[in-house]
C-alpha positions in Angstrom: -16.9 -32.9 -1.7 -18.8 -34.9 1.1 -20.7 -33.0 3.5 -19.9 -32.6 7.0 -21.8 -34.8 9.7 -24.3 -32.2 11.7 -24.7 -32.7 15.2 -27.7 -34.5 16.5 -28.9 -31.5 18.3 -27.8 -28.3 16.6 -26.9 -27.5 13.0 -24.6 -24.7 12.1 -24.3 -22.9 8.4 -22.8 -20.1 7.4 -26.1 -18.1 7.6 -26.6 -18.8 11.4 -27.7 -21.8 13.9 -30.7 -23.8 13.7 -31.9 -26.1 15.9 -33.7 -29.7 15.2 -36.8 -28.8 17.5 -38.3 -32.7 18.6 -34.9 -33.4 18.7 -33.6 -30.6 20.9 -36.9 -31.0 22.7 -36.2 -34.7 23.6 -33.1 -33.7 25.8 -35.4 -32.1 28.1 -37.8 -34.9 27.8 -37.5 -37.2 30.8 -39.6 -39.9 31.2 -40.1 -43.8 30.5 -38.6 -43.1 27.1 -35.9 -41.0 28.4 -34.5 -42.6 31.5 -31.5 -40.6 33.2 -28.2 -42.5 33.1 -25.8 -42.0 35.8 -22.4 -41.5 33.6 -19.4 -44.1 35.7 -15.8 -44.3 34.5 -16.6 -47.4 32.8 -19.4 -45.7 30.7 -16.7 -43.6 29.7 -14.1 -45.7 28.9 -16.7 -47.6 26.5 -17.4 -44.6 25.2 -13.7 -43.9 24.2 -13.8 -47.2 23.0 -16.3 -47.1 20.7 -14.9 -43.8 19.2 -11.8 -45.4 18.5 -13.1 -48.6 16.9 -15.7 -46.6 14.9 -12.9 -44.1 13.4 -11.0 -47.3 12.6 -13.7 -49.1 10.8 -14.8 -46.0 9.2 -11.6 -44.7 8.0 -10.9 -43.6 4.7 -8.9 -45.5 2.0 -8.3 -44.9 -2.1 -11.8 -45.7 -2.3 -13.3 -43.7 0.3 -14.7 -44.9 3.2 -13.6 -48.9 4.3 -17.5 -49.9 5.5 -19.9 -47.3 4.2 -22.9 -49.5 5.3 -21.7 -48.8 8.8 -22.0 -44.9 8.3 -25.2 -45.5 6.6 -26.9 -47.2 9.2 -25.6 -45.2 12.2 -26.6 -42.2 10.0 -30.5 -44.1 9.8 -30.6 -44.8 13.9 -29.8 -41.5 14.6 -32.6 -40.1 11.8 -35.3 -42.0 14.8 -34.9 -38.9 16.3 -37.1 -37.1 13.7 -40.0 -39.7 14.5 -42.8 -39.1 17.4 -41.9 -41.4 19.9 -45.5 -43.1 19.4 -44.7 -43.7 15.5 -45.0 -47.6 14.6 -42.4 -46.3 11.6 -40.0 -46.9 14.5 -40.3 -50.7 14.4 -40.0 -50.5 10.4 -36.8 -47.9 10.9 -35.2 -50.5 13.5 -35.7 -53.3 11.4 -34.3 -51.9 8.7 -31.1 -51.0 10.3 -31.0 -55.2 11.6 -31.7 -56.3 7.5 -29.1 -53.5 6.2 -26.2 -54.9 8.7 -26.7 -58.8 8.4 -28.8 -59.8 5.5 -29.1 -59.6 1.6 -31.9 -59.9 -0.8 -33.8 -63.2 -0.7 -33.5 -66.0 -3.7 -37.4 -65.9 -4.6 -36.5 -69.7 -5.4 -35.0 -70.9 -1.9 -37.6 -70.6 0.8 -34.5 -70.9 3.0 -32.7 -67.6 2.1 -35.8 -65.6 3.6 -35.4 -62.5 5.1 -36.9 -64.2 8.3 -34.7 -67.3 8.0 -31.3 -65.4 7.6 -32.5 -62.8 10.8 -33.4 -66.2 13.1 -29.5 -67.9 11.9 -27.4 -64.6 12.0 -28.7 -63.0 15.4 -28.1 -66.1 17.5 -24.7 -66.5 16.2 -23.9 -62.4 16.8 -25.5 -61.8 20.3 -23.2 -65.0 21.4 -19.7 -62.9 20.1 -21.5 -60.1 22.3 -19.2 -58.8 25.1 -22.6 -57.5 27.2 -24.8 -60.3 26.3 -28.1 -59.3 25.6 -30.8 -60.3 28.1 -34.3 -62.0 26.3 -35.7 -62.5 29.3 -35.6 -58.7 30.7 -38.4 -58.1 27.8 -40.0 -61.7 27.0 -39.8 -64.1 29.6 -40.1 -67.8 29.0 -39.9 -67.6 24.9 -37.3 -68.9 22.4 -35.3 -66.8 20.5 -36.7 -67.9 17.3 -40.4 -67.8 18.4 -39.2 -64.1 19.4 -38.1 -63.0 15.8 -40.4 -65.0 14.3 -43.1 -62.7 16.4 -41.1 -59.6 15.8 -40.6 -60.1 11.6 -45.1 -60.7 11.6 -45.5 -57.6 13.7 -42.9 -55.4 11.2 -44.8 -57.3 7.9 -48.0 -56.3 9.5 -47.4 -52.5 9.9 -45.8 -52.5 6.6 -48.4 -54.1 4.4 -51.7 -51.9 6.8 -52.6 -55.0 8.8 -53.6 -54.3 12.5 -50.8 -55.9 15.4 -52.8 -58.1 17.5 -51.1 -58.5 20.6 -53.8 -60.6 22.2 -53.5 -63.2 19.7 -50.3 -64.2 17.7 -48.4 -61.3 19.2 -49.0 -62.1 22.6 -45.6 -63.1 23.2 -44.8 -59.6 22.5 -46.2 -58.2 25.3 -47.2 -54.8 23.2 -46.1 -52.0 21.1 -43.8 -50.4 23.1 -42.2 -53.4 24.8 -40.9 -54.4 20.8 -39.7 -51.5 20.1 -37.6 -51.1 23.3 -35.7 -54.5 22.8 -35.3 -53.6 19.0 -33.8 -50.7 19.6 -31.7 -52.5 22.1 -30.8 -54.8 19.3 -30.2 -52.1 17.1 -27.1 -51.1 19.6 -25.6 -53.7 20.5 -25.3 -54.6 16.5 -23.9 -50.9 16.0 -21.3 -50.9 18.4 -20.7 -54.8 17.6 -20.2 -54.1 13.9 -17.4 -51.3 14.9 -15.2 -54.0 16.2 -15.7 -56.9 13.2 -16.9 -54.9 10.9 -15.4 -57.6 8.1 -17.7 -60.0 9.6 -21.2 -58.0 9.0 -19.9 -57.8 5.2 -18.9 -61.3 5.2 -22.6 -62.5 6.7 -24.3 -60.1 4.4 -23.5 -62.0 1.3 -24.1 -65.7 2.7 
C-alpha cells in the first residue's frame, strides 16, 4: 500500500494535525529568500498546466508509476524545505536532483562519461527545448555556460569532500554562496517542470 503524499505545510493522521514548523515558519518568512509573487492569470494557467502534465507523466500503469524518478526527485526538492536556509547541504541537495534527472554513473575508464562532462553536454541541449529560456546573465554576467558548470560542479565537490569555497579565487565567477544556490535552484525548476512534458527524453539522456 503506498503512502499518501503529505502536504508541504501540514500533516494530518488519524491521531490529530501536526505541523512542519521551519516549514510552516517559512510562509511567514518574507525576505530576499522569500520574495512575494504577484499571482496573474498566466501564473495560473501554468500552474494548471503543470498539474496536468505532471498527473500524465506520473500516472500509474501495470507496473506502477510510468517515471518514478520524477516523483523521486520532486519528492527531494520539496525535502529543501527541512534545511536552514544558510545550509551549504542545499547546493549538494540541488545538485543531486540535476545528476538524478539527466546523468548516470560514470565509466571509471572514459574520462569523457564524467559526471561534469555529461552535466556541461545535457544542460545546453535542455535549457535550448526550454519554453522560458533561462537567463545566465541575470546571475553571472559575461561567463560561458561551461566555465559556469565547470565553476558550479568544483564548488559542490568542494563542500562535499570538507574543502573551503574560495570565491575570491577559482570561484570568483560565482559571485558567492548565495548567488549559486539561487540560479541552482532555478535550474532545479525549470528541469522539474521540463521533465513533466518529455519525461521520455530525461530517461532516454539518463542512459547515454
Amino acid at each position: 500500500m503506498h503512502r499518501p503524499v503529505e502536504p508541504t505545510g501540514l500533516t494530518f493522521r488519524n491521531t490529530g494535525m501536526f505541523s512542519r514548523q521551519k516549514t510552516f515558519q517559512d510562509y511567514f518568512d518574507v525576505g530576499a529568500e522569500h520574495p512575494v509573487i504577484k499571482v496573474s492569470k498566466e501564473s495560473l494557467v501554468e500552474i494548471s498546466q503543470i498539474y496536468h502534465s505532471f498527473l500524465e507523466a506520473t500516472k500509474k500503469d501495470s507496473g506502477g508509476a510510468a517515471f518514478p524518478e520524477i516523483l523521486r526527485a520532486m519528492s527531494m526538492f520539496d525535502s529543501l524545505s527541512f534545511l536552514p536556509q544558510n545550509s551549504e547541504f542545499h547546493v549538494l541537495h540541488l545538485f543531486a536532483i540535476v545528476e538524478m534527472l539527466i546523468t548516470h554513473n560514470p565509466k571509471l575508464e572514459d574520462r569523457g562519461d564524467s559526471i561534469t562532462h555529461q552535466m556541461q553536454s545535457k544542460i545546453p541541449l535542455l535549457f535550448r527545448r526550454f519554453s522560458k529560456p533561462l537567463d545566465f546573465s541575470n546571475f553571472f554576467p559575461n561567463a560561458t555556460e561551461k566555465k559556469i558548470w565547470s565553476a558550479l560542479y568544483t564548488y559542490r565537490s568542494a563542500l562535499a569532500h570538507g574543502g573551503i569555497p574560495n570565491f575570491q579565487a577559482n570561484l570568483k565567477i560565482l559571485k558567492d554562496a548565495n548567488n549559486a544556490k539561487a540560479f541552482l535552484r532555478e535550474v532545479v525548476k525549470a528541469l522539474l517542470r521540463h521533465c513533466l512534458k518529455e519525461p521520455q527524453l530525461y530517461k532516454d539522456l539518463r542512459e547515454c
